[in-house]
C-alpha positions in Angstrom: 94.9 61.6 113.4 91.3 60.7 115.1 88.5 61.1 113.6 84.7 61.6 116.0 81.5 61.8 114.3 78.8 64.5 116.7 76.2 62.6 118.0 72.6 64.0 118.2 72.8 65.4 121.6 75.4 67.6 120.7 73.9 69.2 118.2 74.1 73.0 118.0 77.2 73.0 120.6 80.2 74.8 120.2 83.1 72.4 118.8 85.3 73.1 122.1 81.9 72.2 124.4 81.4 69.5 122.1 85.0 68.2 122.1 85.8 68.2 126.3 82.5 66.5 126.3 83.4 63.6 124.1 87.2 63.6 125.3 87.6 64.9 128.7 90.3 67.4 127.9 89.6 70.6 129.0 88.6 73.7 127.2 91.8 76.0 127.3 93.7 72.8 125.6 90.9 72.5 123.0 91.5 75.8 122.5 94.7 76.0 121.6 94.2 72.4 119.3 92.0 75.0 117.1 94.4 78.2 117.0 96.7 76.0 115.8 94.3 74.6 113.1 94.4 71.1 114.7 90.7 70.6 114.9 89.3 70.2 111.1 85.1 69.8 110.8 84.1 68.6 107.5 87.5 68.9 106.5 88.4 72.8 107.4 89.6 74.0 110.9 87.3 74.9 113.5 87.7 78.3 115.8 86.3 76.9 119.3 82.9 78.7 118.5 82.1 76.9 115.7 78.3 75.5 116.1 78.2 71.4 115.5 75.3 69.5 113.4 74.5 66.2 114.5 77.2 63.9 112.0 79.5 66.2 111.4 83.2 64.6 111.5 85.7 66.4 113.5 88.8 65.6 113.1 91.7 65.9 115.3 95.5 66.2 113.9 97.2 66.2 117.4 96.4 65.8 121.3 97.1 67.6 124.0 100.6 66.8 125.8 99.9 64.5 128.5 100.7 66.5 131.8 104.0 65.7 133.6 103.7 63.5 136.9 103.1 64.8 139.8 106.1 65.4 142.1 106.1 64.9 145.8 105.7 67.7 148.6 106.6 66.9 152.3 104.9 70.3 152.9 101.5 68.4 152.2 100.2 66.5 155.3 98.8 62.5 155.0 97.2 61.3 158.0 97.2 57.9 157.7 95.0 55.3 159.4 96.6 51.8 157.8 99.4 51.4 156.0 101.3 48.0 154.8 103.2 46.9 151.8 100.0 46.6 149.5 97.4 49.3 150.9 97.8 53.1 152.4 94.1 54.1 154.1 94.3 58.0 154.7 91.6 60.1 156.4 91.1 63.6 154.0 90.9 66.6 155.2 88.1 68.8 153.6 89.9 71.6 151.1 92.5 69.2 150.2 92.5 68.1 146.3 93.1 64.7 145.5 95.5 64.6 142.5 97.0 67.7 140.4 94.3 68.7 137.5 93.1 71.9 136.1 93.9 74.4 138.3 95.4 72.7 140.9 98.7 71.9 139.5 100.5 71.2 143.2 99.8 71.2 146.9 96.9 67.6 146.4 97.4 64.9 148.7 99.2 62.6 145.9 101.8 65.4 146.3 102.1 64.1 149.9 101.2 60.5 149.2 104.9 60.7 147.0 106.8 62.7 149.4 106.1 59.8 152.2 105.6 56.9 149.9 107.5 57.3 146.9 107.1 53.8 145.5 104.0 54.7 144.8 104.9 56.7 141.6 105.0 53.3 139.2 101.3 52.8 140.8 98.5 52.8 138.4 97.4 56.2 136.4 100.7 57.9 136.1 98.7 61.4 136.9 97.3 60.0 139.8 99.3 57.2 141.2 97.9 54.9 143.5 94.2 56.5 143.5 91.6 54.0 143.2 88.8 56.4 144.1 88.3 60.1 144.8 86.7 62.3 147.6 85.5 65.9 146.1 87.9 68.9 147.5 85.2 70.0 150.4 84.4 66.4 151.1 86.3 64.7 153.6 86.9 61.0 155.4 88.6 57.9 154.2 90.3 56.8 151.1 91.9 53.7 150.4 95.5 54.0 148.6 96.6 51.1 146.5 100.6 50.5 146.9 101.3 48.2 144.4 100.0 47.4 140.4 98.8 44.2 141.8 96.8 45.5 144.6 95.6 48.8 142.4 94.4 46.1 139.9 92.5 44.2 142.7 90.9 47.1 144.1 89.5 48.6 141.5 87.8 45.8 140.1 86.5 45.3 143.8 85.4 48.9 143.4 83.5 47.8 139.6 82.1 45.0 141.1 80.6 47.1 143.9 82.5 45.1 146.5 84.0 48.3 148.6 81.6 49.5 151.1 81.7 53.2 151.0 79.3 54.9 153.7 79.4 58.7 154.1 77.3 60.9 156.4 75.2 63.6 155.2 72.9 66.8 156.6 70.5 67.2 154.3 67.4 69.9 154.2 64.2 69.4 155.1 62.6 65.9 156.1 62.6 62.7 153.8 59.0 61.1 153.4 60.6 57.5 154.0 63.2 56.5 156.8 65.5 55.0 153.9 65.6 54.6 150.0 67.5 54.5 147.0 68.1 57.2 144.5 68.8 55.8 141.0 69.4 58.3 138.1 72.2 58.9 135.7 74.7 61.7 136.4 76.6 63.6 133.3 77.9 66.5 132.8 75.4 69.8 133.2 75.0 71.6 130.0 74.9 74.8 131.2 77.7 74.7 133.7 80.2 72.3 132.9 82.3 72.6 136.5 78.9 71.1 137.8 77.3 67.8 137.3 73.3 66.5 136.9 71.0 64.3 136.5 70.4 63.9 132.7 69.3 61.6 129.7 72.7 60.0 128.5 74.0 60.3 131.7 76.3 57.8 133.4 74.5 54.9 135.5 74.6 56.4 139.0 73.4 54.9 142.7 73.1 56.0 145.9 71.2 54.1 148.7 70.2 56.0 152.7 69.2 55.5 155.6 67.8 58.2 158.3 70.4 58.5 161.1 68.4 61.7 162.9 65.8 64.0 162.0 66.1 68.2 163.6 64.1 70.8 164.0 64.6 74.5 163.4 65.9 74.4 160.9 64.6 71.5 159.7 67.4 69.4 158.2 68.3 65.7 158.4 71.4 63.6 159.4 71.7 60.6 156.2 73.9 57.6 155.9 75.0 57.3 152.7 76.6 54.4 150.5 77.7 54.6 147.2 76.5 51.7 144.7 78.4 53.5 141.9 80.8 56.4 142.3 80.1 59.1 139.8 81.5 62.7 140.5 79.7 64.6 143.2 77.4 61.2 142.8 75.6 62.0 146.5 75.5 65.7 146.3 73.8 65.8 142.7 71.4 63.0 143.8 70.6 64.0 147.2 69.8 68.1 145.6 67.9 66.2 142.8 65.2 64.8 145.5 64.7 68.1 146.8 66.9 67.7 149.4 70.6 69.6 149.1 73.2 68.7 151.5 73.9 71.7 153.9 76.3 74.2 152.8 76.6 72.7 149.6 76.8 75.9 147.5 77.2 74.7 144.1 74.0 72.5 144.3 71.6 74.9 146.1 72.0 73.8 150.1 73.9 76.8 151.1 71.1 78.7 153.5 71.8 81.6 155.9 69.6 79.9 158.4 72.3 76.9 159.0 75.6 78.7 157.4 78.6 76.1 156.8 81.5 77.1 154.9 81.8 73.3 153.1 79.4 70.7 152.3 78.2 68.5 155.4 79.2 65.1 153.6 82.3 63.0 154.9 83.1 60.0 154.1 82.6 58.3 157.7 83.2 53.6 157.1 85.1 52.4 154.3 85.7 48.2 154.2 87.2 46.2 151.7 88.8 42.8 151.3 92.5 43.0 151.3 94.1 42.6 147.6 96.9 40.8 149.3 95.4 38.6 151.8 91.8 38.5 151.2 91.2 39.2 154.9 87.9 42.0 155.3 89.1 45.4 156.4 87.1 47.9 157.8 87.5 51.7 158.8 85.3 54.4 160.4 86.7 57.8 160.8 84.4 60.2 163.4 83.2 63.6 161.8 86.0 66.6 161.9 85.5 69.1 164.2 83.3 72.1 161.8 80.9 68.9 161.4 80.8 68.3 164.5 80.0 71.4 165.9 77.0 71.6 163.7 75.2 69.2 164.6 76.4 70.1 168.6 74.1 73.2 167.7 71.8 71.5 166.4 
């Protein structure tokens, strides 16, 4: 049994909003923690719409089960742009999900990453082997892999320590009022949609530096470089929309515009370097834009 006091922001929330705020489990397992009278507040259980007060106790008499591994799929394409015995660099295609999660059980590129490298199961995060960092499903570009536990280990305390260059480029609406900057605010969870992120008190430290690669006119938008300080979900895209300026096509944060129509977010993660975790030598990797990116800015 666990035992989580509510803190003051999360006041007057429901105990399953409430609960996949302070766990991470989702909502359809909380729910089913309280039909089975698993979640006690002050000492009696909890239907999911129960309102919190700030210091109530919540206590939890089981978890969810932990979700099975992931399983390989040869039906799942990697396209790989390094691979040796400690790191697998892959270019992502936009539409492809990293690792299986709610509602995407199958079908994510670690389902591939296992069908063609199957050591990789042993790899860090058993519900994610081998990730070290994530691209969003409608972002694509370059990812590093780690192969082994020692060179997972490595890279993602390169990756706390901010020594992985990530660069992405951007198409952002309207015109920025300085040829570069740095956008630092803290990104949680939106309260009133929780598949969307903000900027928010309490958030999580969050920063994202760029640089003007190209300004256009009718419509007036603007190509960005991007790098990522920190890597927060949907870190750019929240910051970016936050500054008045929404990246094209990007529905769920306002960019989507009939004037410039684009069925994904124009973000792709374009350089990635690194120092190798097994031989310390630098590594760097730049993948061009896909082709619907392309094309855009071809009309442009």
């Amino acid at each position: 049994m666990s035992e989580l006091e509510v803190p003051a922001a999360l006041a007057g929330e429901r105990v399953d909003r409430a609960l996949a705020t302070l766990t991470g489990w989702s909502r359809s397992e909380i729910s089913r923690l309280c039909d089975a009278g698993d979640v006690l507040v002050t000492g009696r259980p909890a239907a999911k719409s129960h309102r919190l007060a700030a210091g109530d106790v919540i206590e939890l008499l089981s978890e969810p089960e932990p979700p099975a591994p992931p399983g390989p799929d040869p039906g799942v394409a990697v396209d790989t742009r390094h691979v040796d015995d400690d790191v697998i660099v892959v270019a992502k295609p936009a539409g492809l999900v990293v690792h299986p999660g709610a509602g995407h059980s199958g079908g994510t590129l670690v389902n591939g990453l296992l069908a063609a490298f199957p050591d990789l199961e042993r790899v860090g995060d058993r519900a994610r082997p081998g990730i070290v960092h994530r691209l969003d499903r409608d972002t694509s570009g370059l990812m590093v892999v780690a192969r082994t536990e020692a060179a997972y280990d490595a890279l993602v305390d390169a990756m706390i320590r901010r020594e992985v260059d990530r660069r992405y480029t951007a198409l952002v609406w309207g015109r920025l009022d300085a040829p570069r900057g740095a956008i630092d605010a803290p990104i949680g969870r939106s309260t009133t949609r929780r598949t969307r992120m903000a900027v928010r008190e309490g958030g999580r430290e969050a920063r994202t530096s760029y640089e003007v690669a190209r300004e256009f006119d009718d419509p007036t938008v603007t190509l960005l470089e991007c790098r990522l300080e920190t890597g927060r979900t949907h870190q750019i895209r929240v910051h970016l929309a936050a500054i008045g300026h929404p990246v094209v096509g990007d529905a769920a944060y306002r960019g989507a515009r009939s004037s410039l129509p684009l069925a994904r977010p124009f973000l792709h993660a374009a350089a990635l370097a690194f120092d190798h975790p097994g031989t310390g030598q630098p590594m760097r990797f730049e993948e061009p834009l896909p082709v619907e990116l392309a094309s855009v800015l071809d009309r442009l």
